[in-house]
C-alpha positions as CSV (number, residue, x, y, z in Angstrom):
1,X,89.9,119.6,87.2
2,X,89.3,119.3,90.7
3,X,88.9,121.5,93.6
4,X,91.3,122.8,96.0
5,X,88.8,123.2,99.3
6,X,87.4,120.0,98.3
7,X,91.2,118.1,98.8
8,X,92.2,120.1,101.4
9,X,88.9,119.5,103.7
10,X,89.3,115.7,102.7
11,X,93.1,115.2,102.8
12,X,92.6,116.5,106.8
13,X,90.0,114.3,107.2
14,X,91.8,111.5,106.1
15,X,94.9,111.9,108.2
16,X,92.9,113.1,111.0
17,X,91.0,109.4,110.7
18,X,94.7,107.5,110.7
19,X,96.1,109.0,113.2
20,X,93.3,107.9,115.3
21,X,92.7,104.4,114.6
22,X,96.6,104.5,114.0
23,X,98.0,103.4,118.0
24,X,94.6,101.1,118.3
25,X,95.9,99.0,115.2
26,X,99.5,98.9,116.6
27,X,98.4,97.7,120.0
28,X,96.6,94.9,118.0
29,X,98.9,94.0,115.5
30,X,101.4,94.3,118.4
31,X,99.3,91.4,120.4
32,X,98.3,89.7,117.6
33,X,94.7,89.9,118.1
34,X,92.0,89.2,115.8
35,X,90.8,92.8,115.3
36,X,94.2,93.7,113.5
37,X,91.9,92.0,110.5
38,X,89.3,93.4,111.0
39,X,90.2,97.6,112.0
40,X,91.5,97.9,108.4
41,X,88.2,96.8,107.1
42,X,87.2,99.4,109.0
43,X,89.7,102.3,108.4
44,X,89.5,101.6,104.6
45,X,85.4,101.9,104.3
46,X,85.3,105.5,106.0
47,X,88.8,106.3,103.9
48,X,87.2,105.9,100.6
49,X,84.2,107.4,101.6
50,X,86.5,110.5,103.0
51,X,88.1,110.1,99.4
52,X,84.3,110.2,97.6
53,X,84.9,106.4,96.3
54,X,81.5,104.7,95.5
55,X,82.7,100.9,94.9
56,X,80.0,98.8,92.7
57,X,81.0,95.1,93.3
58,X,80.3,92.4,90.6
59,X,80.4,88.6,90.9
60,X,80.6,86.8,94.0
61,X,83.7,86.9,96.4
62,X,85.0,83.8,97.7
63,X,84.2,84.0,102.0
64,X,85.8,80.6,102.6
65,X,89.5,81.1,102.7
66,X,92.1,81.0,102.8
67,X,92.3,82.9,99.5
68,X,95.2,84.5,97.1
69,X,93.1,87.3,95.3
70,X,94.8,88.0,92.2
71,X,94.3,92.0,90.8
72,X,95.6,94.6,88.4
73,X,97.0,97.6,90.0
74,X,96.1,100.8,89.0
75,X,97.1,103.4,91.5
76,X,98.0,103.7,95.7
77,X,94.5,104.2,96.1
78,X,93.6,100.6,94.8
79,X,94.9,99.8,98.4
80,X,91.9,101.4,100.1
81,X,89.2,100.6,97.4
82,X,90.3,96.7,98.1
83,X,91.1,97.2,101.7
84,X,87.5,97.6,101.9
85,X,86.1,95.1,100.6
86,X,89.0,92.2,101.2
87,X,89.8,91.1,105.0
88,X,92.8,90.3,103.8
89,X,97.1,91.5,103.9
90,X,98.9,92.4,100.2
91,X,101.8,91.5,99.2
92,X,104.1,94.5,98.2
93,X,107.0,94.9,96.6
94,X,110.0,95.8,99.0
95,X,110.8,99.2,98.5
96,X,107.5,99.9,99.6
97,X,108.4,99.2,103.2
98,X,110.5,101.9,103.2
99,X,108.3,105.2,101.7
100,X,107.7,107.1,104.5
101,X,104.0,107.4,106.0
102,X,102.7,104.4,103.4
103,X,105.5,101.9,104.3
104,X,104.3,102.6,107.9
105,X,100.7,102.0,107.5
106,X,101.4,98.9,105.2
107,X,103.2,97.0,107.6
108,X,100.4,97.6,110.1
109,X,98.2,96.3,107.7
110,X,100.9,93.0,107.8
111,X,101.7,93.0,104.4
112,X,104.6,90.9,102.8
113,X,107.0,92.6,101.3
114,X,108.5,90.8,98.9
115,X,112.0,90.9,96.7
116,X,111.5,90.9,93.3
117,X,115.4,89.5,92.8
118,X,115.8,85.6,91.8
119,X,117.8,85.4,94.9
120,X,115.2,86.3,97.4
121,X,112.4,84.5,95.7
122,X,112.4,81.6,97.7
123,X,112.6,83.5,101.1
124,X,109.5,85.3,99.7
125,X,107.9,82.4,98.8
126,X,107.9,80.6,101.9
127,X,106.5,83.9,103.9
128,X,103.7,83.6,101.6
129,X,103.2,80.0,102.3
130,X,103.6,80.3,105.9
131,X,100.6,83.4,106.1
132,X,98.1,81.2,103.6
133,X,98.5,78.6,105.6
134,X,98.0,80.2,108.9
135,X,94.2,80.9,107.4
136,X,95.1,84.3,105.9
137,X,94.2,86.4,102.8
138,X,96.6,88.0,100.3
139,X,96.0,90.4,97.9
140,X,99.0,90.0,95.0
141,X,99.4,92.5,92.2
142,X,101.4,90.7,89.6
143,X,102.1,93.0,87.2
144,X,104.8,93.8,89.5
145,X,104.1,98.3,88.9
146,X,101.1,100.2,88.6
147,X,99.5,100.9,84.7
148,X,97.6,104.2,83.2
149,X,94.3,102.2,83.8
150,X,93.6,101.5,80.2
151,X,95.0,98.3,79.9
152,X,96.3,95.7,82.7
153,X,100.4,94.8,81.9
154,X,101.1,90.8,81.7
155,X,101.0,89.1,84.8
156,X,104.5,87.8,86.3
157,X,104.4,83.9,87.0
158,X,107.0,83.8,90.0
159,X,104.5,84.6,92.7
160,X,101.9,82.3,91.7
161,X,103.9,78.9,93.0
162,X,102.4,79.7,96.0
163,X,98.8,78.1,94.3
164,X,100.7,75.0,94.7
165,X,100.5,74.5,98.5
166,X,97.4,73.0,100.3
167,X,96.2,74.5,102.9
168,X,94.2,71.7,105.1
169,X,94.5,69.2,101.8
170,X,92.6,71.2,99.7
171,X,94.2,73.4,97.1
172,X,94.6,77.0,97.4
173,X,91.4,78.7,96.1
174,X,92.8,81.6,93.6
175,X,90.0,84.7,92.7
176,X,90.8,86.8,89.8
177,X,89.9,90.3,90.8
178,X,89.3,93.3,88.2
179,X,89.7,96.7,89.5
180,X,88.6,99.5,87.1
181,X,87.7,103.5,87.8
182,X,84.4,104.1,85.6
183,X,82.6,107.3,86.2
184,X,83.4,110.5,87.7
185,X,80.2,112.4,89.2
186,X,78.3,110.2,87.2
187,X,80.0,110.5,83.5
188,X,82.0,107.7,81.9
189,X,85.5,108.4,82.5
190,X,87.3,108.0,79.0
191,X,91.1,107.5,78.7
192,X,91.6,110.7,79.0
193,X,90.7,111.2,82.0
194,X,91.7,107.8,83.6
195,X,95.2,109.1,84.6
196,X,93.8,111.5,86.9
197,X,93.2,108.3,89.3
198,X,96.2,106.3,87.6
199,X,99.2,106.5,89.5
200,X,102.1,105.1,87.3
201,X,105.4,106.2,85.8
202,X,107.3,109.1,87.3
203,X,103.9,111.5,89.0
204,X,105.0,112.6,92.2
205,X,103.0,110.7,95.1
206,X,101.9,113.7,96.9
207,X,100.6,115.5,94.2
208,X,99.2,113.2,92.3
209,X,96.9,112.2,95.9
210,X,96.5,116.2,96.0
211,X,94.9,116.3,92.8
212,X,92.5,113.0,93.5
213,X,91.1,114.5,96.6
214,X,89.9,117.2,94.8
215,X,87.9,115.5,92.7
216,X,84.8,115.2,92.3
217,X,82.4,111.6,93.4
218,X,84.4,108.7,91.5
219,X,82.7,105.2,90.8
220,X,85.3,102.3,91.1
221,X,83.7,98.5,89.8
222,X,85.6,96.1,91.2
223,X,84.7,92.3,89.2
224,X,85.6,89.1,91.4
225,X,86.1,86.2,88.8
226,X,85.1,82.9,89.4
227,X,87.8,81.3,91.5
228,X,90.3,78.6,90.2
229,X,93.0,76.5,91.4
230,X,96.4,75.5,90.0
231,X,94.8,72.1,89.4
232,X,93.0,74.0,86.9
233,X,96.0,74.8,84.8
234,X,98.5,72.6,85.9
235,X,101.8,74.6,85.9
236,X,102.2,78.6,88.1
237,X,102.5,79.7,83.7
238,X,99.3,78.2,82.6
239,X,97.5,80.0,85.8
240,X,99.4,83.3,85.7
241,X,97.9,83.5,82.2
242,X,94.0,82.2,82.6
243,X,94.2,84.9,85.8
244,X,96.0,87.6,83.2
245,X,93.1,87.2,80.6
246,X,89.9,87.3,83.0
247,X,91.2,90.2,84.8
248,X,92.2,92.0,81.5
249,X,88.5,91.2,79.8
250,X,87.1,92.2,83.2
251,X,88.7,95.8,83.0
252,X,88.0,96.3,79.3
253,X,84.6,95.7,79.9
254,X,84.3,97.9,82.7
255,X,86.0,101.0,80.7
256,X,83.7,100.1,78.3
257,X,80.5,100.3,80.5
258,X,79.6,97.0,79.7
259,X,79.2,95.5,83.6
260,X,75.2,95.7,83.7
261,X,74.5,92.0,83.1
262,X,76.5,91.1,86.4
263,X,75.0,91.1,90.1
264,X,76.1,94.6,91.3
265,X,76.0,95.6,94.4
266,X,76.4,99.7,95.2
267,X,79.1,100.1,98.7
């Protein structure tokens, strides 16, 4: 499906491009200066244009945060496509800290790891809290795991509590975000071919990154939803679901190759 030269040429590119930006990003995050924001704006664009990404955006992205971005997950390379488009942090779950190389380069990126057990959730909660109210942006996948691509998973309610805080009195502006990978050197990808950018299940991590940097020049739409607050809806439940359905209709019409009557914008 793909070619070998093609992920070998790119995969060195791509590390060759972290390990450089790799100690200026520590010595910022380290200091706590502002560029730690904006670097991995920076290192994301040229890594998914190393990776032959071509993101079409959709819809209008809120600029006035601080914002909790709400997305379906898809694969590990959701992280870059995003990353490059988002000044923002994710929130990941915990075990993620720990995978060598990636738990690394998330944490430089200041993401919150979170526990996913009832125990923890209120320890998670407040780290969230405490970075949306300090004027940051988070990026929260709540399915909780990655899918096939086909279809987004229901959306977990726990996380979303943190809609109910009120940053400067206003209430937390919360952006529905659909993430979807379309064509592949210019053909409609079907679902057949949508696992080969899925990352899901049991495929091993290295491989499966092998095998989409051999491919050929993907297009990835990415839809940003009007934005909503838990005013809107009342209880974390009623939100979790309005942000589950636009992001779901969002992807279906994007596998469908229905996204023409939106503002698009080529990256």
């Amino acid at each position: 499906m793909g070619s070998p030269l093609r992920a070998f040429v790119r995969i060195v590119a791509y590390f060759s491009v972290t390990f450089s930006l790799l100690p200026f990003q520590m010595f910022a995050v380290r200091f706590n200066y502002k560029c730690s924001v904006g670097l991995p704006l920076l290192y994301h664009r040229v890594c998914v244009r190393i990776l032959g990404f071509q993101i079409r955006t959709h819809g209008k992205r809120v600029t006035k945060g601080p914002v909790l971005f709400v997305c379906n997950h898809t694969s590990y390379t959701d992280i870059s496509i995003l990353g490059a488009m988002l000044p923002a942090s994710f929130v990941a779950k915990a075990e993620v800290a720990s995978w060598p190389f990636f738990g690394a380069l998330a944490r430089l990126q200041r993401t919150v790891f979170v526990d996913r057990r009832p125990a923890k959730a209120t320890v998670q909660r407040d780290e969230m809290v405490r970075r949306l109210e300090a004027g940051d942006n988070l990026i929260l996948f709540p399915e909780g795991t990655s899918s096939d691509g086909n279809a987004v998973l229901p959306f977990k309610s726990a996380l979303f509590s943190v809609a109910q805080i009120e940053p400067n009195g206003e209430p937390l502006m919360v952006q529905p975000v659909s993430i979807a990978y379309t064509r592949l050197d210019g053909m409609p990808v079907g679902r057949a071919l949508r696992p080969y950018f899925a990352w899901y299940g049991d495929m091993t991590l290295a491989r499966h990154f092998w095998e989409v940097a051999g491919l050929g020049r993907a297009t990835v739409d990415i839809v940003f939803h009007p934005a909503v607050t838990i005013r809107d809806y009342e209880t974390r439940k009623g939100l979790a679901e309005y942000c589950f359905q636009v992001v779901a209709d969002g992807v279906s019409v994007a596998n469908a190759g229905r996204l023409s009557r939106l503002q698009t914008m080529a990256v």
